[in-house]
C-alpha positions as CSV (number, residue, x, y, z in Angstrom):
1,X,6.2,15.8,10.8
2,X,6.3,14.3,7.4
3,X,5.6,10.7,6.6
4,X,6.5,8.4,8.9
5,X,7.6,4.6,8.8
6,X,4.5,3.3,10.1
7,X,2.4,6.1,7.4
8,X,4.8,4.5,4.6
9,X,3.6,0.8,5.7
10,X,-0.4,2.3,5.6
11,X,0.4,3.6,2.0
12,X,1.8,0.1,0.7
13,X,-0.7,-1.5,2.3
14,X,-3.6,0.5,0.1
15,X,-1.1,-0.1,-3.1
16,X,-1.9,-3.5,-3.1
17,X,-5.6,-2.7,-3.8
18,X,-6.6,-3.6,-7.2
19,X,-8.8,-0.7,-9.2
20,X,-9.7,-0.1,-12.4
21,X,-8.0,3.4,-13.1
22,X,-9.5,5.6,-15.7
23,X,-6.2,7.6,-16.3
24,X,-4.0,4.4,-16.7
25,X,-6.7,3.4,-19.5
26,X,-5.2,5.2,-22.6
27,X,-1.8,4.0,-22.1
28,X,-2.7,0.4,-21.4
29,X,-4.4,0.3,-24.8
30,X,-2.1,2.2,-27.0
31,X,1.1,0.9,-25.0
32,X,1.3,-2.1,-22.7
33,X,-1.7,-4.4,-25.0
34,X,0.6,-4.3,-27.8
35,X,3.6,-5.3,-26.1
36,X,2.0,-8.1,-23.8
37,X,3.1,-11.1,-26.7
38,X,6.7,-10.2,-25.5
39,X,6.1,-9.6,-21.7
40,X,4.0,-13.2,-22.0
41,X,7.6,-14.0,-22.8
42,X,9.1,-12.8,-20.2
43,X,7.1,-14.1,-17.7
44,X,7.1,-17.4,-19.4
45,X,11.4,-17.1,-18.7
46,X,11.1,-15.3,-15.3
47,X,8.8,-18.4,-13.7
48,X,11.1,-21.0,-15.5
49,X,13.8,-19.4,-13.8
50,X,11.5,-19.3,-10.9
51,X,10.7,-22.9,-10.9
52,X,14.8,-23.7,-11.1
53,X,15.0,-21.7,-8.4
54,X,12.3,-23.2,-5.6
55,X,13.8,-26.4,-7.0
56,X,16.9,-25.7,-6.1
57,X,15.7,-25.1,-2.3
58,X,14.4,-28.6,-2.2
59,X,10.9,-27.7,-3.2
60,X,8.3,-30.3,-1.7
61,X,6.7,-32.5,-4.3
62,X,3.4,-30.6,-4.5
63,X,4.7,-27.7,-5.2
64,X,3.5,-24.9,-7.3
65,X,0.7,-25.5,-4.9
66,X,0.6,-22.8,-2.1
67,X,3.9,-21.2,-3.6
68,X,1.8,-18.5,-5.0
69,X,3.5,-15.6,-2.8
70,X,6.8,-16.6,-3.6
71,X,6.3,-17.2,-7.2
72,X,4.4,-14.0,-7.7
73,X,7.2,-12.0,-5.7
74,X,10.1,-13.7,-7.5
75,X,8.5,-12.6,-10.9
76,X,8.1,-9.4,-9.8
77,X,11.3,-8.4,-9.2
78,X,12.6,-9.8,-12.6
79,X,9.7,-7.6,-14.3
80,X,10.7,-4.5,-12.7
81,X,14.5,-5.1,-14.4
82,X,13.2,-5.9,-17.5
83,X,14.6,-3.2,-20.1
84,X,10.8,-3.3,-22.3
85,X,8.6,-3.3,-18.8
86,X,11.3,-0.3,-17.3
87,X,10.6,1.7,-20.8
88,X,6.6,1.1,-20.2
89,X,6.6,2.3,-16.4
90,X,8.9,5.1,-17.4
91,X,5.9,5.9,-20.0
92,X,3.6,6.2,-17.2
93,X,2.2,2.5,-16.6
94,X,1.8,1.3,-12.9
95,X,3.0,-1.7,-12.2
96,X,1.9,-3.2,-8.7
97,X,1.5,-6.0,-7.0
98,X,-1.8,-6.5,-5.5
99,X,-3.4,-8.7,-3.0
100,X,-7.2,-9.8,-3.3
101,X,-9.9,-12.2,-2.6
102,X,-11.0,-13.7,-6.1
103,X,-13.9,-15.2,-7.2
104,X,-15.2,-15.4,-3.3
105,X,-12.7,-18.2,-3.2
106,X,-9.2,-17.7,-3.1
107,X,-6.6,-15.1,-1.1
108,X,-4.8,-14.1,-4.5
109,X,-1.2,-12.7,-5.3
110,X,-1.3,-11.2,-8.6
111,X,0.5,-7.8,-10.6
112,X,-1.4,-5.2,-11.5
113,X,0.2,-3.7,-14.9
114,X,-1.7,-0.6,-15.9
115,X,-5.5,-1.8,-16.5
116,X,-4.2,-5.0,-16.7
117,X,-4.6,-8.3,-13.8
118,X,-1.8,-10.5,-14.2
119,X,-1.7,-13.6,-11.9
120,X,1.6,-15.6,-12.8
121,X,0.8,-18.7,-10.6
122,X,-2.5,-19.7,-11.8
123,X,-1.7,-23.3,-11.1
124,X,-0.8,-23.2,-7.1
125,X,-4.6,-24.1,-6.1
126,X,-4.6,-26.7,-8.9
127,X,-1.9,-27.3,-10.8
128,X,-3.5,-28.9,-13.7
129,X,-4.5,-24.9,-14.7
130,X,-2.3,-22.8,-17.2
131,X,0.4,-21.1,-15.0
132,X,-0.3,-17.7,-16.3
133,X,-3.7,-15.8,-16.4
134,X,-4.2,-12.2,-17.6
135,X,-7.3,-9.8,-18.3
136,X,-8.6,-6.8,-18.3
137,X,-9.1,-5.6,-14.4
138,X,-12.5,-5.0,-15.3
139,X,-13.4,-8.8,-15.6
140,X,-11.8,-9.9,-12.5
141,X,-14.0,-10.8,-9.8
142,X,-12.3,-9.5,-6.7
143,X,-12.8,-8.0,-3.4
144,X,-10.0,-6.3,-2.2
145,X,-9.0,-7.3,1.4
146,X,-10.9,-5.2,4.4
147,X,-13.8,-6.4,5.5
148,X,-13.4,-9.4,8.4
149,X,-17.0,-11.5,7.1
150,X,-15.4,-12.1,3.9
151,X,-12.0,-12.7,4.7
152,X,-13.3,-15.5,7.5
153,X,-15.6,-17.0,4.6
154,X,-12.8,-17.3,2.8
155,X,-10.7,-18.7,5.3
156,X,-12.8,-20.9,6.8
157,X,-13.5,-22.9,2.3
158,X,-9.7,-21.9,1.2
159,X,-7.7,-23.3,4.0
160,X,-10.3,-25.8,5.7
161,X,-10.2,-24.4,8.9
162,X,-12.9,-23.0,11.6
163,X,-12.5,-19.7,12.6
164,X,-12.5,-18.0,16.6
165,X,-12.6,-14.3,17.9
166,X,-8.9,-13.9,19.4
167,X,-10.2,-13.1,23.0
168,X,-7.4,-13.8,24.6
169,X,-4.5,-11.3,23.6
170,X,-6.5,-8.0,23.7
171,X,-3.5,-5.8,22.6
172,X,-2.7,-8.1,19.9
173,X,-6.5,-8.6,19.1
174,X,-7.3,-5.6,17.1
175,X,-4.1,-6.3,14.7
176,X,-5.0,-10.4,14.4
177,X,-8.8,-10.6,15.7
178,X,-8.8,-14.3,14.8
179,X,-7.8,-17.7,15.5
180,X,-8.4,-20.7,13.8
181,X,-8.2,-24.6,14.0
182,X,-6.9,-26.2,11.1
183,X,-7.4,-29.4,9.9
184,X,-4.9,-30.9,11.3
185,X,-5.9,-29.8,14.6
186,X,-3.5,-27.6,15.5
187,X,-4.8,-24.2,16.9
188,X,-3.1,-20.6,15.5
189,X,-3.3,-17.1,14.4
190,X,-5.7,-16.4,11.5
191,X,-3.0,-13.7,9.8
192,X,-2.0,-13.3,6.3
193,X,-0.5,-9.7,6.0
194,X,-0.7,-6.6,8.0
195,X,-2.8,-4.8,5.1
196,X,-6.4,-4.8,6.1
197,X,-5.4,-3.5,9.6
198,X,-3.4,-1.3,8.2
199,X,-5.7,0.4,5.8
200,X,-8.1,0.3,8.7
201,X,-6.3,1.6,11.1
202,X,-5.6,5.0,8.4
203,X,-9.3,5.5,9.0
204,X,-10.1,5.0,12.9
205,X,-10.7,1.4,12.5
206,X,-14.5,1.5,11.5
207,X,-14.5,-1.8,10.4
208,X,-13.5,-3.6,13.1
209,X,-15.5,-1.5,15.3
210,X,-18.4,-3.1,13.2
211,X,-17.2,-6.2,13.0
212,X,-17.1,-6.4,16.8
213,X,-19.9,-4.6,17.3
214,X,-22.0,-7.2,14.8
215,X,-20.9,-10.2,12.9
216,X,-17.9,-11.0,15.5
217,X,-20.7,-12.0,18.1
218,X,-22.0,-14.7,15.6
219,X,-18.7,-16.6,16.0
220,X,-18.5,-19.8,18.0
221,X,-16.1,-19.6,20.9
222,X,-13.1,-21.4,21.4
223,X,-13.4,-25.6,22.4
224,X,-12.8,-25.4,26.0
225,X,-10.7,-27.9,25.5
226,X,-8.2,-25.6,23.3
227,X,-9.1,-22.9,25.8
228,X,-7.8,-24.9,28.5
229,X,-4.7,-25.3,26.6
230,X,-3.9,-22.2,25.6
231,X,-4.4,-20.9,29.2
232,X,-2.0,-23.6,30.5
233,X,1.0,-22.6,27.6
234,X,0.6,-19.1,27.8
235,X,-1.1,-18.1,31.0
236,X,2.0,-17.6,32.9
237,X,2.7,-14.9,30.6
238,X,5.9,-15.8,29.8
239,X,7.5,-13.1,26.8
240,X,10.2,-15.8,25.7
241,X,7.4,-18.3,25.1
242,X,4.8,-15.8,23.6
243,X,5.0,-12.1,22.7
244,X,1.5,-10.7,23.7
245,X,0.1,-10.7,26.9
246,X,-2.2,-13.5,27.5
247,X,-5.7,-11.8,29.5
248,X,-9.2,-13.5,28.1
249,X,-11.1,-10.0,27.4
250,X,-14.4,-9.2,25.7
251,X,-14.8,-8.1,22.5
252,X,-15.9,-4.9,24.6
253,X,-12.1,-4.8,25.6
254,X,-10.9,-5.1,22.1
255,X,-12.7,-2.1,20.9
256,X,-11.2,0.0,23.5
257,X,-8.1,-1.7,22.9
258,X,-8.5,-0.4,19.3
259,X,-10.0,3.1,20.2
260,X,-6.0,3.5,21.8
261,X,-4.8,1.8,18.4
262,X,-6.3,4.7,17.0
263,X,-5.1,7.7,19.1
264,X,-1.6,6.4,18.5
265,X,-2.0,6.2,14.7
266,X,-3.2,10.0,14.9
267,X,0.0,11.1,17.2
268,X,3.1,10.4,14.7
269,X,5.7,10.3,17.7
270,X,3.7,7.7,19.2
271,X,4.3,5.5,15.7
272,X,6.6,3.4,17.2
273,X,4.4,1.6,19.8
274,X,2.4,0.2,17.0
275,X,5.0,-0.9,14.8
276,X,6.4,-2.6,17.7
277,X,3.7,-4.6,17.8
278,X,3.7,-5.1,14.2
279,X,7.1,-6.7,14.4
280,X,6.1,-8.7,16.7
281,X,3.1,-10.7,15.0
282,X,5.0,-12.7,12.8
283,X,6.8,-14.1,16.2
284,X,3.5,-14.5,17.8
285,X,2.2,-16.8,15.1
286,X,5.5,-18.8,15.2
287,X,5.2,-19.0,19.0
288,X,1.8,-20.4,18.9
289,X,2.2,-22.9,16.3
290,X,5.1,-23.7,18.2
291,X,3.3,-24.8,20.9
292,X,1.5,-27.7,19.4
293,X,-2.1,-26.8,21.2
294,X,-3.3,-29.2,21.1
């Protein structure tokens, strides 16, 4: 069997990794450094016409802040029509988009153009920074996203919130091994993309076999208050209400539960199962922030 959806999704997952590439070096110096003063341009038009645009869908009066996804994706696609970027790809320049954690800080949506980090919404943590930021990738400091210790570190500074092992959906626990308590309260899913258990996943899962085998027992468990909660909203294991089984586990349970992750990811013809359950995680986050615990 050739490459399946769920390989396809594994693949994309690992384009939006952020390298330096020897190879793309020559023509990013001789070809896409001269022309950046008139693709500055164009992304100076294509985030005006951006701006227009959220505008137009009654943006909220803080915005660019935490519009950085949408910005970053709507000036993507513009790029990829534009006649002067089509004749530099078509010359052998990659152009990506890429998603990393930068400066230890921030989850960051930027474009990788040949050796070159572009990050067209500079200004959606603080908008009082230039909207546009570009450099060499080599100056950039970034971690690409992968390894759980980091990305709850992140997490728990970027979006104020204190982070919990998910021991409570194990077959959605190996995909989203995380719940977190905002500021507000309100309990939910700790998930920003499918990509790090993706890329994971391509490999056996050896990181969040050490994750749970390590730093995972160094997290605080859930209030018992939100505990109770969540046992009394989704205990009766109602599908409509929730998508994923609700049985408190150990991590123990979850590593099993990814050992079977694992073994389907190696059978092709047993793909589906998993992206199954991929489609479902962006109703299981709904769902729970849906319910208000507490």
């Amino acid at each position: 069997m050739g490459m399946t959806p769920l390989h396809q999704l594994v693949d994309l997952a690992r384009s939006q990794d952020m390298a330096w590439d020897a190879a793309q070096e020559h023509l990013t110096a001789e070809l896409l450094r001269p022309a950046m003063p008139g693709i500055v341009d164009t992304l100076g038009r294509l985030r005006r016409e951006t701006d227009a645009w959220v505008a137009r869908s009654a943006a909220p009066p803080t915005y660019p802040v935490g519009f950085c996804a949408v910005i970053r994706d709507r000036i993507f696609e513009g790029l990829v029509r534009d006649p002067e970027v089509r004749r530099l790809t078509a010359a052998g320049l990659v152009l990506k988009k890429t998603f990393v954690i930068l400066k230890d800080r921030y989850f960051q949506n930027a474009i990788q153009f040949g050796n070159l980090y572009i990050d067209v919404a500079n200004d959606t943590v603080d908008p009082s920074k230039p909207w546009l930021e570009w450099m060499d990738v080599r100056d950039v400091p970034f971690e690409n996203i992968g390894e759980l210790p980091s990305l709850i570190r992140v997490a728990e500074s970027y979006h104020r919130c204190r982070v919990f092992p998910n021991v409570y959906f194990p077959l959605l626990a190996p995909v989203v091994p995380l719940l977190s308590i905002a500021e507000d309260g309100r309990l939910g899913l700790l998930h920003f993309q499918d990509g790090g258990f993706l890329k994971d996943l391509a490999g056996g899962l050896p990181r969040l076999h050490a994750w749970l085998a390590g730093p995972a027992r160094d997290l605080p468990s859930l209030p018992p208050a939100y505990a109770t909660r969540l046992q009394r909203a989704c205990g009766a294991n109602d599908f409509a209400a929730f998508p994923f089984e609700y049985r408190p586990c150990t991590l123990a349970d979850i590593a099993v539960q990814a050992d079977d992750y694992a073994a389907t990811f190696a059978d092709p013809d047993r793909h589906a199962a998993i992206l199954a359950v991929l489609d479902l995680v962006p109703v299981a986050v709904r769902s729970l922030l849906a319910m208000r615990i507490p």
